[in-house]
C-alpha positions in Angstrom: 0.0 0.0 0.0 1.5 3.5 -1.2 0.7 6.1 1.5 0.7 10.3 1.1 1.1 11.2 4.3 0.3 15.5 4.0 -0.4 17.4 6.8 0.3 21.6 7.6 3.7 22.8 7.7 2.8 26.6 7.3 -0.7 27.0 7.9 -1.4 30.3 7.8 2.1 31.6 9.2 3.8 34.6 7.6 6.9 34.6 6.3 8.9 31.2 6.5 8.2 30.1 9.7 7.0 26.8 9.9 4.6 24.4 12.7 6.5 21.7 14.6 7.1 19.0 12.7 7.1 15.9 15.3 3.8 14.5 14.4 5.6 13.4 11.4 7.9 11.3 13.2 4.7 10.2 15.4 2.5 9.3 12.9 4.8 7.2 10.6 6.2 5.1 13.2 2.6 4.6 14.0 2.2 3.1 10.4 5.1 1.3 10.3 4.7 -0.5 13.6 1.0 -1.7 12.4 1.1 -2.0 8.5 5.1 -2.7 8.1 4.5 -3.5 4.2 3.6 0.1 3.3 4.8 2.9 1.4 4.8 6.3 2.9 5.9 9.0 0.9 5.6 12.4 3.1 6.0 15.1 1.4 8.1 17.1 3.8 11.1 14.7 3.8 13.7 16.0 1.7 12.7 19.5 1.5 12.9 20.7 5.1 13.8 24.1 4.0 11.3 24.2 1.1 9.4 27.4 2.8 13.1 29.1 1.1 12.7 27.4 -2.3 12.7 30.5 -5.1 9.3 29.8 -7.2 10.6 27.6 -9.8 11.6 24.8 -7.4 8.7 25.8 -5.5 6.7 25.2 -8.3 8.3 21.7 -9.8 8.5 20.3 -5.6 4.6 21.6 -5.3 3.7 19.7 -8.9 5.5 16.7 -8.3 4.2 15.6 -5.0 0.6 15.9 -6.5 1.7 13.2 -9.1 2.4 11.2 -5.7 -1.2 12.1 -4.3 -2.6 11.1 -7.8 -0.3 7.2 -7.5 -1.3 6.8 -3.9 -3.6 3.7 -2.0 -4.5 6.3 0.5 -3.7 9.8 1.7 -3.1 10.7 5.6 -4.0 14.2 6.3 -2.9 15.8 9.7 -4.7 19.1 9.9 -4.6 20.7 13.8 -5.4 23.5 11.7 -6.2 24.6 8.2 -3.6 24.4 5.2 -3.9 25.8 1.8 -1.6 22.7 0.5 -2.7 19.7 2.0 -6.3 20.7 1.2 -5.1 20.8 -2.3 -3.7 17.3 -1.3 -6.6 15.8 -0.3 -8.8 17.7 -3.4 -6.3 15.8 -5.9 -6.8 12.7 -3.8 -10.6 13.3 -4.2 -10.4 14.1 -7.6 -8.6 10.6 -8.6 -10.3 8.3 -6.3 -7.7 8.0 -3.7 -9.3 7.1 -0.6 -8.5 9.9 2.3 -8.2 9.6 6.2 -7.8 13.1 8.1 -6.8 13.4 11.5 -8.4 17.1 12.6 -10.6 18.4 15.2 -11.9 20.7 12.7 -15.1 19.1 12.0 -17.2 21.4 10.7 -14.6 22.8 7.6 -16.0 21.7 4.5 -12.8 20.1 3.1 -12.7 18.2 6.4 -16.4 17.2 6.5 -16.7 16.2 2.8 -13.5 14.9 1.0 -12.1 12.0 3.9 -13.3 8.6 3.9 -13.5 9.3 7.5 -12.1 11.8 10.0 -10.6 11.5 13.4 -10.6 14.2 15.7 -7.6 13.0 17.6 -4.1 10.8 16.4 -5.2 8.4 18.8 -8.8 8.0 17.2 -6.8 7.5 14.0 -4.6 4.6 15.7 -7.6 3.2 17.1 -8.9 2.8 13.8 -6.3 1.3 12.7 -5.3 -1.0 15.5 -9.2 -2.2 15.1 -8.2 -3.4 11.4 -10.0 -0.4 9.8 -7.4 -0.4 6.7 -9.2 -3.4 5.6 -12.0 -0.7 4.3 -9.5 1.3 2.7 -8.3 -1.4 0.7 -11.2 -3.4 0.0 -12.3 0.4 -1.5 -9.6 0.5 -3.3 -10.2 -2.9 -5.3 -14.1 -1.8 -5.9 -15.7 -4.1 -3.3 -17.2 -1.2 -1.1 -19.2 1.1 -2.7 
């Protein structure tokens, strides 16, 4: 299983500074631990000082990870708050069929509330789900048995 696992780096800061980043390191242990087989491609990895990339590697970074969204099993979204990019994230998800689990306690935003498969409030909701064999849906979505 090929994961995108996007969440908020800027949010709505000004200027470069980005949100802590442990979550990342969190999460995907989290994954690996329970579903050791998959793929997790996070977006962050690599390109720690992106928030200083001039607009053309901004650009060809930004454009390229959305051909990952587009070739993934399943997209992870970790929203504490809202972000422009991962909500574009999850819209290309949307767009191409890729199923979509968001971690967020923002349950009333429309990008939350319509485009996941399902949300969790809380990373430990998420794991629950997980733990509890709740991938199984994800994949059995993916090969067309759930509709």
């Amino acid at each position: 299983m090929k994961i995108f696992f996007g969440g908020i780096i800027q949010g709505s800061n000004r200027g470069s500074d980005i949100h802590a980043q442990h979550y990342r390191f969190e999460i995907k242990d989290f994954i690996r631990r329970h579903l050791p087989k998959a793929e997790i491609f996070d977006p962050f990895e690599g390109h720690e000082s992106s928030v200083d990339y001039d607009d053309s590697r901004a650009r060809e970074t930004f454009f390229a990870h959305l051909e990952f969204v587009r070739k993934a099993d399943l997209l992870i979204a970790y929203l504490p708050q809202a972000s422009l990019g991962t909500a574009i994230e999850m819209w290309e998800a949307y767009r191409h069929g890729v199923p979509i689990l968001s971690i967020s306690p923002m349950t009333t935003n429309w990008i939350i509330r319509l485009l996941p498969f399902r949300n969790f409030e809380t990373a430990a909701d998420f794991e629950s789900f997980i733990i509890a064999g709740g991938i199984n849906e994800i994949r059995n979505m993916r090969m067309g048995i759930m509709k």
